[in-house]
C-alpha positions as CSV (number, residue, x, y, z in Angstrom):
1,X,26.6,-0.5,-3.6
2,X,23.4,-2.7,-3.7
3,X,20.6,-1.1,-5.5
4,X,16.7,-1.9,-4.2
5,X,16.3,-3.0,-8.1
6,X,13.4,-5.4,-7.3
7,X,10.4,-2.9,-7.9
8,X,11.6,-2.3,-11.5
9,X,11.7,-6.0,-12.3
10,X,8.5,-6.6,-11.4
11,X,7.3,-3.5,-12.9
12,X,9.5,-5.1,-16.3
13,X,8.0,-8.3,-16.0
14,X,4.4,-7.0,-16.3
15,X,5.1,-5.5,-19.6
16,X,7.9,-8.0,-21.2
17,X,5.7,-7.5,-24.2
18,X,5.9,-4.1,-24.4
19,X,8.4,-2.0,-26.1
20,X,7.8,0.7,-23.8
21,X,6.1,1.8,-19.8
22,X,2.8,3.6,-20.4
23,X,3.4,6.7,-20.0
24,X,2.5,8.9,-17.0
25,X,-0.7,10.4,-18.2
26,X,-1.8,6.6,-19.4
27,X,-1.4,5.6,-15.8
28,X,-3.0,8.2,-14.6
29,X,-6.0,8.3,-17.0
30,X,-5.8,4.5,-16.1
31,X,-6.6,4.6,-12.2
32,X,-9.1,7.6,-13.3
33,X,-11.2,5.1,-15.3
34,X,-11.4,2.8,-12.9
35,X,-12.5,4.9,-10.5
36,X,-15.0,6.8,-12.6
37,X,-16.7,3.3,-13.4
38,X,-18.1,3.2,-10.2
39,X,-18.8,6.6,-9.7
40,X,-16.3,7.4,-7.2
41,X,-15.7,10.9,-6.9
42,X,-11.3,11.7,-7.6
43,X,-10.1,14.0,-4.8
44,X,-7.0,15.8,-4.6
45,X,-5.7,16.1,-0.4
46,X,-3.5,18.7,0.7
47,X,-2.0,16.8,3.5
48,X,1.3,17.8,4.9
49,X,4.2,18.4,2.9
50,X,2.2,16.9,-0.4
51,X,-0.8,16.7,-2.0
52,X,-2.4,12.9,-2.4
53,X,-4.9,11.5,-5.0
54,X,-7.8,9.6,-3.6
55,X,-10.8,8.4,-5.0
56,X,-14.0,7.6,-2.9
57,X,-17.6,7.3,-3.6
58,X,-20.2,9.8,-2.1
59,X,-21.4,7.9,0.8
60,X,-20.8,7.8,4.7
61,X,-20.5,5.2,6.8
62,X,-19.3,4.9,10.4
63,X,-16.5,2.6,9.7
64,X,-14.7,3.5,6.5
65,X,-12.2,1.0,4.4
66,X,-9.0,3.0,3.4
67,X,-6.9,1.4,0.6
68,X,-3.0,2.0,1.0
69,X,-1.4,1.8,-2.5
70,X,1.6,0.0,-2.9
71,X,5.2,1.4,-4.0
72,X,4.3,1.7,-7.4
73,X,6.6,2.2,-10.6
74,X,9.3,3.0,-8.6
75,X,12.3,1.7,-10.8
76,X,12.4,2.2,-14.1
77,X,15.2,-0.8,-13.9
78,X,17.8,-2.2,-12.0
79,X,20.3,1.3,-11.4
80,X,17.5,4.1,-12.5
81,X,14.8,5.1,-10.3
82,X,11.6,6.1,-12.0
83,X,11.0,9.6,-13.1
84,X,6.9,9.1,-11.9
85,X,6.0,6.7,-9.3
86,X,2.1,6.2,-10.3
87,X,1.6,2.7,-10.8
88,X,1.3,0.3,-13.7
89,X,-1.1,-1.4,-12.5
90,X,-3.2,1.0,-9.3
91,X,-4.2,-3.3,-7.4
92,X,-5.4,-1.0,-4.4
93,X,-7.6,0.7,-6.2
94,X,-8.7,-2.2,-7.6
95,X,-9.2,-4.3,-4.7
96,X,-11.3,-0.8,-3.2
97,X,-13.6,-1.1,-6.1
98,X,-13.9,-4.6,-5.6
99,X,-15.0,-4.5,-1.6
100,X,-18.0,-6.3,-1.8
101,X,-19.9,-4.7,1.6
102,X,-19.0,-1.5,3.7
103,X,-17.7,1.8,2.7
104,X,-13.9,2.1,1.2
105,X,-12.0,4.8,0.0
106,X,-8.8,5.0,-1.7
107,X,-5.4,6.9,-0.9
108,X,-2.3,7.0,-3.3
109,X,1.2,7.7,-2.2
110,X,2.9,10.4,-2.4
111,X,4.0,11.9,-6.1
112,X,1.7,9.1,-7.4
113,X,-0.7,10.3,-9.9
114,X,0.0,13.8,-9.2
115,X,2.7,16.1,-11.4
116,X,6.0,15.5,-9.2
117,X,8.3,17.8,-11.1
118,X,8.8,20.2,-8.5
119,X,9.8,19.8,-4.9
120,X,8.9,17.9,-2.3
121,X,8.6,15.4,-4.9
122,X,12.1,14.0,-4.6
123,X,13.2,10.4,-5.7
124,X,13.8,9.3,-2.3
125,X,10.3,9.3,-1.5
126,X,9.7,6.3,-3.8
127,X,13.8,4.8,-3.0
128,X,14.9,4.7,0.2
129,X,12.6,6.7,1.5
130,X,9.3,5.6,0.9
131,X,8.1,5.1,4.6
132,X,9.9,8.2,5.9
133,X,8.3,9.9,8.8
134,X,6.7,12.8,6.2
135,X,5.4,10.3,4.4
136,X,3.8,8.8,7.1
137,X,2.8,11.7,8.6
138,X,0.9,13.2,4.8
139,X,-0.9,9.8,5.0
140,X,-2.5,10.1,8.5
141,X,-4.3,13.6,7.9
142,X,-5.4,12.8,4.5
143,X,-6.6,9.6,6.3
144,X,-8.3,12.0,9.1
145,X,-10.0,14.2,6.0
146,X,-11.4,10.9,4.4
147,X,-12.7,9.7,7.4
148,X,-14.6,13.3,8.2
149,X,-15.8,13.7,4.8
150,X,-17.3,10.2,5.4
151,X,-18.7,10.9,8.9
152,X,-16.7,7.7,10.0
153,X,-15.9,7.2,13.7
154,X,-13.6,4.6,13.1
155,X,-11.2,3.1,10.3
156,X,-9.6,-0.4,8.8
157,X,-7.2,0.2,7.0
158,X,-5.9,-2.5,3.9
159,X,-2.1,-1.8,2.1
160,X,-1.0,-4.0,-0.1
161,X,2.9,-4.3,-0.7
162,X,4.7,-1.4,0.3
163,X,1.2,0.0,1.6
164,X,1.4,-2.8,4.2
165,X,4.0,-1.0,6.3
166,X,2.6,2.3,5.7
167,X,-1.0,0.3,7.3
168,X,0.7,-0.2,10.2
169,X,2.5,2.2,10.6
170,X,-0.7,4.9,10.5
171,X,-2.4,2.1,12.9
172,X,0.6,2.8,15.4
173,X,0.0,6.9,16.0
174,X,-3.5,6.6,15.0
175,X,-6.7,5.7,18.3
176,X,-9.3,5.1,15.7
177,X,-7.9,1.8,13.7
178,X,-9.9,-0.8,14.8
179,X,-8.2,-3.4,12.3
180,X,-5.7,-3.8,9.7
181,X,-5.7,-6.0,6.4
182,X,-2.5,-6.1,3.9
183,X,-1.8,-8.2,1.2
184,X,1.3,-8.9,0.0
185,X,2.8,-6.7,2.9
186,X,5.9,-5.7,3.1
187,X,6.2,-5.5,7.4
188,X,9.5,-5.2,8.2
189,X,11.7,-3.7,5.3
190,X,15.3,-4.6,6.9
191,X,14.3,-8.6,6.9
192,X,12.9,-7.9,2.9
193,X,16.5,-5.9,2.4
194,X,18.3,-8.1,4.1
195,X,16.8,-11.8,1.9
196,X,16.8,-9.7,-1.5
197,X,20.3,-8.9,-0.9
198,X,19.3,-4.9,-2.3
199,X,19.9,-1.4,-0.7
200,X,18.6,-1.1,3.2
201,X,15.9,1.6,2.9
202,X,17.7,3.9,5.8
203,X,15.2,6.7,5.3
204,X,12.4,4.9,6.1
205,X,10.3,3.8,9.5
206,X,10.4,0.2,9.5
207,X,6.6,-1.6,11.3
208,X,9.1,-4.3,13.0
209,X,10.4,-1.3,15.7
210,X,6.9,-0.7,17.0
211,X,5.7,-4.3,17.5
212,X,4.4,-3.2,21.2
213,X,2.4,-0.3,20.1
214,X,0.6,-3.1,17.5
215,X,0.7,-6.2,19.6
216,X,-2.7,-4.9,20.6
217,X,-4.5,-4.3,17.0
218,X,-6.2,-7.1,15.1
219,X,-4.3,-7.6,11.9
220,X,-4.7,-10.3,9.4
221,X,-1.9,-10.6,6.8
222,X,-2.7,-12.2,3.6
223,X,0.1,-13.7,1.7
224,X,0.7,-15.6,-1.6
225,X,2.1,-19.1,-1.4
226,X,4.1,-18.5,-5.1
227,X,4.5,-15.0,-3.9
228,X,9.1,-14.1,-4.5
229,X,8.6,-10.5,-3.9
230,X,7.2,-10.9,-0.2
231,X,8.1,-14.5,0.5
232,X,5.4,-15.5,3.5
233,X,8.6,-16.4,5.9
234,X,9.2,-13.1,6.3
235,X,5.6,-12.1,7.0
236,X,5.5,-15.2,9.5
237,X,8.6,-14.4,11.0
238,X,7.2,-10.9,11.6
239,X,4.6,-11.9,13.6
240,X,6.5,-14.1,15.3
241,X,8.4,-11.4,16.9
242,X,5.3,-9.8,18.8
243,X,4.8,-10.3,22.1
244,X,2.7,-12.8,23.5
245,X,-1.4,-12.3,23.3
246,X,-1.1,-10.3,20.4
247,X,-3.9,-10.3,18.0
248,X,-2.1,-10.9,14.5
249,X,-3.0,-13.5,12.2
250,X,-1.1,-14.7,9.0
251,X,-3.4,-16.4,5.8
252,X,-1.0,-17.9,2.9
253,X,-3.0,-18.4,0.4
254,X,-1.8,-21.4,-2.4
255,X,-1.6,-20.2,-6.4
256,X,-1.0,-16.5,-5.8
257,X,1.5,-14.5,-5.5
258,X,2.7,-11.0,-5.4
259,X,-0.1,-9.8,-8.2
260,X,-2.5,-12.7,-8.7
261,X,-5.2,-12.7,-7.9
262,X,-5.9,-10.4,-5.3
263,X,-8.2,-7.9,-7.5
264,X,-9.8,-10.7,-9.1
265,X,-10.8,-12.9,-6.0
266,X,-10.9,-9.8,-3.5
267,X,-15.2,-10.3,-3.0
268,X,-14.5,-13.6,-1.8
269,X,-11.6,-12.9,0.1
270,X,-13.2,-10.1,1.5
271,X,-16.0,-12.2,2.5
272,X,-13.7,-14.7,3.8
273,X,-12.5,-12.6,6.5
274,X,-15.0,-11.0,7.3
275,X,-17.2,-13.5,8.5
């Protein structure tokens, strides 16, 4: 059997100079740091079958900017799954932080950040299952108590990696999305599957079957030129499928790639498309 081994490459790569991962708590105390520099407040959503860390600062606003993390340290390597998703390195939260004008929020995924020792925190909710429908479905109500507890009427939404599906996927059940952003996307998980040569993620809802619910929505994908996680072809090829008229537009951006350098350049980018 193929295994989906990519995620703990990359997640390998970042520390080849390590002996060892950071450890849970590190990563945690990590993305709390972060957050805690700007004075965002850390919140803890109960939203369907599991309970999600966010982090937003006290302010409303009536459109709010919700960050979608990506997959995280899902693989420890190439035939073991991580035991804790929470990510090495939270570039969400980062690029939240880093929103130069407007109100943004953050939302991890499920079993990131929080203790996932006991059920429903399974290890197909980071494998194969990672954009399953309860997955999904936890990430639209906590969406729906971020927005209230802003007093925000409507919502963008920005994912980056695997948070890129689960953008579009919310914008697809959701009437209050008036835009989507992801970086580094991955948009249709069958085509990424399929040119990795790894695992098809069976569990999961895949973006690509709902093109005519989202042909409608104004979406800009931002890609990496030296990106090999997400290669832009299969972003392009993506948008290519949607029906004529629809409102999707794809920016490939030369010298990054799947982690540099969103964070770092994120006030400009941000400025960039939003004009």
């Amino acid at each position: 059997m193929r295994l989906s081994y990519l995620p703990a490459l990359l997640g390998a790569a970042l520390l080849a100079a390590c002996t060892s991962f950071p450890s849970p708590d590190q990563r945690r105390q990590q993305a709390a740091d972060l957050a805690q520099g700007q004075s965002w407040q850390a919140l803890q959503l109960q939203a369907g079958i599991f309970r999600l860390q966010a982090y937003a600062p006290r302010a409303t606003s009536e459109v709010l900017t919700i960050y979608l993390e990506g997959d995280g340290f899902a693989w420890r390597n190439a035939r073991q799954p991580s035991s804790d998703p929470t990510p090495l390195n939270p570039l969400a939260l980062r690029l939240a932080l880093a929103q130069p004008s407007g109100t943004a929020a953050y939302l991890g995924r499920p079993c990131q950040y929080l203790d996932n020792e006991r059920a429903p925190c399974h290890k197909r909710y980071w494998t194969d299952a990672r954009f399953a429908e309860a997955v999904v479905h936890s990430l639209d109500q906590a969406a729906s108590q971020l927005k209230s507890r802003a007093g925000a009427q409507r919502l963008v939404l920005v994912g980056y990696s695997g948070g890129g599906a689960l953008a579009l996927l919310l914008a697809a059940r959701r009437n209050d999305v008036q835009r989507v952003i992801t970086v580094a996307g991955n948009l249709d998980h069958a085509a990424w599957t399929r040119h990795h040569r790894i695992t098809p993620l069976q569990n999961s809802l895949n973006p690509a079957q709902l093109r005519q619910h989202l042909a409608g929505m104004e979406q800009t994908h931002l890609l990496g030129e030296q990106d090999r996680v997400i290669p832009p072809h299969l972003v392009e090829a993506f948008v290519a499928g949607y029906p004529p008229g629809h409102r999707a537009q794809v920016k490939v951006l030369a010298d990054y790639d799947h982690h540099c350098c969103w964070a770092q350049d994120w006030a400009r980018l941000w400025r960039l498309i939003n004009p």
